[in-house]
Structure formats: structure tokens, C-alpha cells
C-alpha positions, -999 to 999 in steps of 0.1 A, spaced: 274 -17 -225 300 5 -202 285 37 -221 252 28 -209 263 20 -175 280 50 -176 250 74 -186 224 78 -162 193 83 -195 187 123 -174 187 147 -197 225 166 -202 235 131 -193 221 102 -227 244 84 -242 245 86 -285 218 53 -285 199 71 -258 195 107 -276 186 83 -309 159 63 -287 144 96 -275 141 116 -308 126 81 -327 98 80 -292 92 119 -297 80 113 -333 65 80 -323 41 93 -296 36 133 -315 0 124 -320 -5 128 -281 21 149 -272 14 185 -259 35 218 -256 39 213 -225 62 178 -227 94 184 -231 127 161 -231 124 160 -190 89 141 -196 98 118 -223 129 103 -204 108 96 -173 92 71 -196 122 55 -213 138 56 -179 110 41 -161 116 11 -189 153 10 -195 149 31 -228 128 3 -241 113 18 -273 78 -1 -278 74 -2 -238 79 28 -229 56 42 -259 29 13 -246 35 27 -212 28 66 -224 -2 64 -244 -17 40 -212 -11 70 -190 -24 92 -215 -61 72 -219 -59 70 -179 -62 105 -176 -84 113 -198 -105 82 -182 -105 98 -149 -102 133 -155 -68 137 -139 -57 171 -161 -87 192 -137 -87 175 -108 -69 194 -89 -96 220 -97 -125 194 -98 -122 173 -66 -116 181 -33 -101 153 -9 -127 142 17 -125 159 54 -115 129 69 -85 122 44 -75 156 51 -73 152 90 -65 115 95 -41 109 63 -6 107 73 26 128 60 33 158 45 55 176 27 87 195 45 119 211 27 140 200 -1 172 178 -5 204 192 -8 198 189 -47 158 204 -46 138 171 -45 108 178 -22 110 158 7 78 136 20 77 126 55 51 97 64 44 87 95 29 54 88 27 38 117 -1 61 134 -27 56 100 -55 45 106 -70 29 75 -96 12 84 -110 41 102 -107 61 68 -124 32 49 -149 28 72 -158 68 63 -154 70 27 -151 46 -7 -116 32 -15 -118 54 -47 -128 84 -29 -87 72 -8 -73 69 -40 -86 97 -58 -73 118 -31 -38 103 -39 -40 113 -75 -51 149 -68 -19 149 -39 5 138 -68 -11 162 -92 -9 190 -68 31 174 -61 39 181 -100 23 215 -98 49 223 -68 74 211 -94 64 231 -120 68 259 -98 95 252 -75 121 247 -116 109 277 -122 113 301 -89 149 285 -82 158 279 -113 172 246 -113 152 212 -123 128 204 -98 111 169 -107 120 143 -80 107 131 -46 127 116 -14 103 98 11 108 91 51 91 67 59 92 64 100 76 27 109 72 40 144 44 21 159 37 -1 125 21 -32 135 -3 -64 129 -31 -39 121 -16 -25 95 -14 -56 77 -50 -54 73 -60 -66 39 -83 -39 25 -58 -10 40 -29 -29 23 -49 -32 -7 -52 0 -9 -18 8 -7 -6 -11 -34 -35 4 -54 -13 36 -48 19 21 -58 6 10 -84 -1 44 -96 26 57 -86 41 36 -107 23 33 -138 20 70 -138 43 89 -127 74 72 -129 109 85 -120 90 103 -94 109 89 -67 142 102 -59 147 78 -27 128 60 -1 144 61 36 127 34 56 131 41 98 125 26 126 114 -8 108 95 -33 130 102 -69 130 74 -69 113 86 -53 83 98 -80 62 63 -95 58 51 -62 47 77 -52 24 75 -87 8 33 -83 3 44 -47 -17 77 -56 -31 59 -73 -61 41 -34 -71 74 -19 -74 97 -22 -104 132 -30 -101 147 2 -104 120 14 -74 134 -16 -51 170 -2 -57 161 30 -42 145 16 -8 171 19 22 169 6 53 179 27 81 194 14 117 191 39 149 217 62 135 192 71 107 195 110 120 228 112 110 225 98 73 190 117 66 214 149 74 240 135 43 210 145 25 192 172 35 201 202 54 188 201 88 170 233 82 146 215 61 139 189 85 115 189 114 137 187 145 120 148 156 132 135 125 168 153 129 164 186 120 161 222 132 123 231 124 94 232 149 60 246 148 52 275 159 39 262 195 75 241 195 62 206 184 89 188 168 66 169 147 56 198 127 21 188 129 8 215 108 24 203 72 29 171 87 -6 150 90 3 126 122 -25 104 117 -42 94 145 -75 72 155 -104 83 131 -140 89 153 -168 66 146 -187 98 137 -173 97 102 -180 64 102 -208 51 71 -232 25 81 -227 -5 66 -210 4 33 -214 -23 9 -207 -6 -22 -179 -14 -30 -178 -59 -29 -156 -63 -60 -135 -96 -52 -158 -104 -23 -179 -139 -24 -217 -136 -16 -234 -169 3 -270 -169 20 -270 -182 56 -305 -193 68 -318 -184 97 -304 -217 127 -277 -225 102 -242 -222 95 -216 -216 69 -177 -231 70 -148 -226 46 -118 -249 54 -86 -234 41 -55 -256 42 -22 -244 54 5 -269 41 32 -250 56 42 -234 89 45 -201 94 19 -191 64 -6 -160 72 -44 -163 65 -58 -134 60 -95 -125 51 -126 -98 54 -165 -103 59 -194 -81 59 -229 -91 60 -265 -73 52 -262 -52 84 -270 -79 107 -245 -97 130 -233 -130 123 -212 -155 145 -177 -158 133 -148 -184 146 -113 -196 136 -109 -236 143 -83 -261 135 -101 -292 122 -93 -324 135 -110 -355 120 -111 -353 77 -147 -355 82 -170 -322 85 -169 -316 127 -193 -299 147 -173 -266 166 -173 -282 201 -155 -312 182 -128 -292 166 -98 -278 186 -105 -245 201 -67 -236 214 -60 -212 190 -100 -199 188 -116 -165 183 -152 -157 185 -169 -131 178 -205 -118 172 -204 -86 145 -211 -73 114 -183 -73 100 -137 -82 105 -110 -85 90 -80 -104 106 -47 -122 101 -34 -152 119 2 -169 118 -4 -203 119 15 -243 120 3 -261 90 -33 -275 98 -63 -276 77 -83 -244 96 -124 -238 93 -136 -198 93 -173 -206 101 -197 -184 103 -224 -191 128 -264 -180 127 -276 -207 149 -288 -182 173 -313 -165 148 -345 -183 144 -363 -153 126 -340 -141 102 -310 -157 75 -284 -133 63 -264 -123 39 -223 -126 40 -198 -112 16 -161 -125 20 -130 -128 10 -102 -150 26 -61 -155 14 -38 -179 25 -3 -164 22 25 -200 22 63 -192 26 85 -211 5 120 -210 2 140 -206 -30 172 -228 -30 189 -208 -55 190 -175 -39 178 -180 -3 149 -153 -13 118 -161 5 83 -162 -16 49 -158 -8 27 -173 -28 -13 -161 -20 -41 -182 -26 -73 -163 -25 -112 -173 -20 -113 -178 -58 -85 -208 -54 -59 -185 -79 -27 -181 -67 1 -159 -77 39 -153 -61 49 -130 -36 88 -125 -31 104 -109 -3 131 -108 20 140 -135 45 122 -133 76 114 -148 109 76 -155 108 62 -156 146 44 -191 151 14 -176 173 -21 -159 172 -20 -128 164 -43 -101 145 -68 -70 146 -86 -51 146 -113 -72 156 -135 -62 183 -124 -78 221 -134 -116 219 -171 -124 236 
């Protein structure tokens, strides 16, 4: 037990067991091995599962039937990331660590998701994401092999400047678990260390939807920065490999301290990128027909205070009336009868929104009262995210109940959950 503690499972660094596990998963795995693996690959995959024999082989020949599935080994050659992913995706890579990890800056406050999703498919975002770590491990191939030192690690900034409610939007967050999840499951031991700056208030929620995608060994390398987060990032990294805004020395050539041009800083995406209507892509989504003068309600029941409803709707391309109420009587209630303090209309095509709410049973209805000529179609999808408390270790969980009634545990952090309306990016309310 103390050797093991003691040896980190790098390679130059296994303990006896260790160099036994790897030599028994090198002959285990030889049918798919290629010249190119060598003892820096296999450890990544008895790292990434504690030098678990039969895991870490299940794990390989996975990522092995995944690339072949989507063509990963000539991607990089094959696919080109969409225009809008290339202007209006954030971060970039800048420098190295003071031991040659590549450093990743992400601005993630100033994304835009929904614009991007509005523009292309969500595998269109994520194959973008696998050609950008494809094109990462290139860099590493050919940063071990100009400085001549091991080059096979990553250390991310992430600056939470300006992260907020719309953010938490549930198809954008979807997709960024969708990510870490690949991250994960394909390229572990990637990560180096995660620097988290500037966190919101907010952050807690967030980090406790994601914490559940990352493994244990991933959590331990997430740190939380305060306002002297300058001075630590520079423990790190030289400040010549650091854009001068996040501590460093380097500017663009015009003096911006952003370093815009290997930096992406985001921004709003134009509605000229926009595609109309997209439904291709409904998977999870529940399809209803709402006659023309009719309505349709779902009444989702918040048991405790402080839980987050979440949900997303998109209809045939015609607008359709949509309101939050809280229900009053246990009988079905017209909306003038319900109680409209904590209301939004509106009158679109399409939203996705989240509200913190007390514990009441709430009705989404969706209203076509005012079309006598023509019914429509609605896709949705709504979650209900409850906080519960774990007396043994004060951890607070999440547990999500989705349209389809299944639920499954979310743990995070304790946080203070703000008892108000609150949400986007819905248009303004008419």
C-alpha cells in the first residue's frame, strides 16, 4: 500500500506490481495495439483506472472501436470545424508550464452556446472537439520531440468571468458534458490541472450538474482560485507564456492583453448563422399534437425549496403560447385561476429556461387558443433538479427527474440556492 502511494504509475516512476500490470495489459491488448503505442500510452489507461487490469483493458479496446466508429485517426485531415465554431468557440491555446504541458485558456463566460447550436448540429460542436484534441495530441507528438522532453499533458484556465444563468442552459450544458465525457473516456490523463477563476456564486450549481462526468482522479485536479489567482497561475507557468490579462507578459500585436488572435474570446453569434427551425436532432425530446383553440399542460412537482426546473421546446415552425404557473387547487385550473406571481409568457417558437423555485406543484402549458386555423406540433423536454442534503457528509445532491419520470443523482458542493425567478435566454416577456 505505501509503495503504491508512493509511485505515481508515470513511466520511470511504477512500482514492481505496476511494471507487472503493464507488461501482462501489453500482451493482453497486442491484437490492437500499433507501433506507434508505446509505454506512455498504456499507462494513461491503467492510470485513468488505478492500474485496474480488466478495466483498463475494457476501457482501451472501447476507445479503439470508437475511433474506428467515427473515423477519429483522419479527422484531422477529413473534417474541418464549422465557420461559426471557429469564430465564436472560446479559448485557445498559449505557452507551456514550467514542466511543458500546453496551457488552455477558456474564457467561458463570453460563449455563446445557444447561438452556436442554433447554427449547426450538436455533433457538428462535438466533432469539432474531437478534431481540437486530435490536433492537441499532434502538438504533443511534436512539441516531445522538438524539446526533447515528454510532452503529453494539459493545464486549463478556466476564467468564469461573466458566467451566468444563461449558461446553465440545458442543451449548451448538455453539450458540455457530452465533451467531458470524451474527454474522459478517450483521452484520459490528458489533464494536467484545471485552474477555475473568477467563479460566480453561481458556480456551485454548475460544477455539481458536471461533477458527476468527471472521474475521481479528474475532481482532484480542479482548484478554485480567490482574487490572488495571478500570483499562483505564475507558480506555474512563466509569465512569458501568459497573456498579460491573465498575469503574464504577452500581448498581441495591436497590444490587446487578451491575446485575441490564439485566444477565441467568444462573443454573441449573428442570427445570420442562424438555421431555421432545426429539428434534426429531437433525441430525448417528447412529441404531443396541439389542436388548433386548444391547450397542452404538464404539471411538475417541486417537493423541495430551492430545486431548479429546467426544460426546452420547439414546435413545427409555428409559434405557440408558453407560461410558467404555480397551481393552486388539486384539481386541473384554468390560467386566470392559477397564481401568476411568479409568471412568464411568451409567444415563440421555441425556449429553453430555468427557474429556482419554493416547493409547489408548477404547470408549463402551452397555449394555442389563439389559432383557429392551424394545431401544431411541440417537442419538449423538461427536468426538475431537487437538492437534498446528505447527513453523513454534509455533500449536497441533485437528483434530476426528467420528462420521462427517470431520475438519477447529481452530487455537488454545498451551495446557497437563490429562492427567486430567474432564467434565459428567453425572448423579453409580451
Amino acid at each position: 500500500m505505501r509503495e503504491h502511494l508512493i509511485m505515481s504509475g508515470h513511466v520511470g516512476n511504477l512500482s514492481d506490481k505496476q511494471a507487472a500490470t503493464l507488461a501482462e495489459f501489453k500482451e493482453r491488448v497486442k491484437d490492437i495495439s500499433k507501433p506507434k503505442h508505446d509505454d506512455y500510452f498504456f499507462t494513461r489507461w491503467l492510470r485513468a483506472r488505478d492500474y485496474d487490469l480488466k478495466k483498463s483493458e475494457a476501457m482501451l479496446r472501447n476507445h479503439i472501436d470508437w475511433r474506428a466508429q467515427h473515423n477519429v485517426d483522419s479527422i484531422l485531415q477529413d473534417f474541418e470545424p464549422p465557420e461559426v465554431v471557429q469564430k465564436y468557440y472560446t479559448g485557445g491555446l498559449f505557452g507551456q508550464d514550467k514542466q511543458g504541458a500546453l496551457i488552455w485558456i477558456e474564457p467561458a463566460g463570453f460563449i455563446d452556446l445557444r447561438g452556436i447550436l442554433m447554427s449547426v448540429k450538436k455533433q457538428d460542436v462535438l466533432k469539432s472537439k474531437i478534431w481540437l484534441l486530435e490536433h492537441i495530441y499532434s502538438l504533443f507528438e511534436k512539441n516531445s520531440k522538438e524539446q526533447n522532453r515528454r510532452v503529453d499533458q494539459m493545464v486549463i484556465i478556466f476564467d468564469l468571468h461573466k458566467f451566468g444563468m444563461k449558461h446553465m442552459w440545458k442543451p449548451g450544458m448538455d453539450v458540455f458534458t457530452d465533451v467531458l465525457t470524451i474527454f474522459e473516456d478517450h483521452y484520459p490523463e490528458t489533464l494536467k490541472k484545471t485552474f477555475v477563476i473568477n467563479a460566480p456564486r453561481i458556480f456551485p450549481i454548475a460544477y455539481s450538474a458536471i461533477r458527476p462526468f468527471l472521474s475521481e482522479e479528474t475532481q482532484r485536479k480542479v482548484v478554485i482560485l480567490g482574487p490572488s489567482y495571478k500570483e499562483t497561475l505564475l507558480e506555474h507557468i512563466d509569465a512569458d507564456q501568459l497573456p498579460k490579462h491573465w498575469g503574464g507578459t504577452c500581448e498581441d500585436e495591436d497590444g490587446n492583453p487578451r491575446c485575441p488572435s490564439k485566444i477565441g474570446p467568444g462573443g454573441d453569434v449573428p442570427s445570420t448563422y442562424f438555421a431555421q427551425n432545426d429539428l434534426s436532432d429531437l433525441s430525448g425530446f417528447t412529441e404531443v399534437s396541439i389542436g388548433r383553440g386548444s391547450t397542452h399542460q404538464l404539471e411538475l412537482p417541486v417537493s423541495l425549496a430551492g430545486s431548479i426546473i429546467r426544460w426546452q421546446f420547439k414546435t413545427d415552425g409555428f409559434d405557440i403560447g408558453f407560461g410558467v404557473y404555480k397551481r393552486t387547487s388539486e384539481k386541473r385550473q384554468k390560467a386566470k385561476d392559477m397564481d401568476t406571481s411568479i409568471l412568464i409568457h411568451v409567444q415563440m417558437k421555441s425556449c429553453n429556461f430555468i427557474f429556482f423555485l419554493w416547493s409547489f406543484p408548477y404547470i408549463l402549458r402551452f397555449d394555442n387558443t389563439y389559432s383557429w386555423t392551424r394545431g401544431k406540433k411541440l417537442f419538449y423536454t423538461t427536468e426538475v433538479l431537487e437538492p437534498s442534503s446528505d447527513p453523513g457528509n454534509g455533500v449536497l445532491h441533485l437528483t434530476r427527474t426528467d420528462s420521462s419520470g427517470d431520475q438519477a443523482g447529481l452530487s455537488g458542493e454545498d451551495s446557497v440556492f437563490v429562492n427567486q425567478t430567474l432564467g434565459g435566454p428567453c425572448p423579453s416577456q409580451v
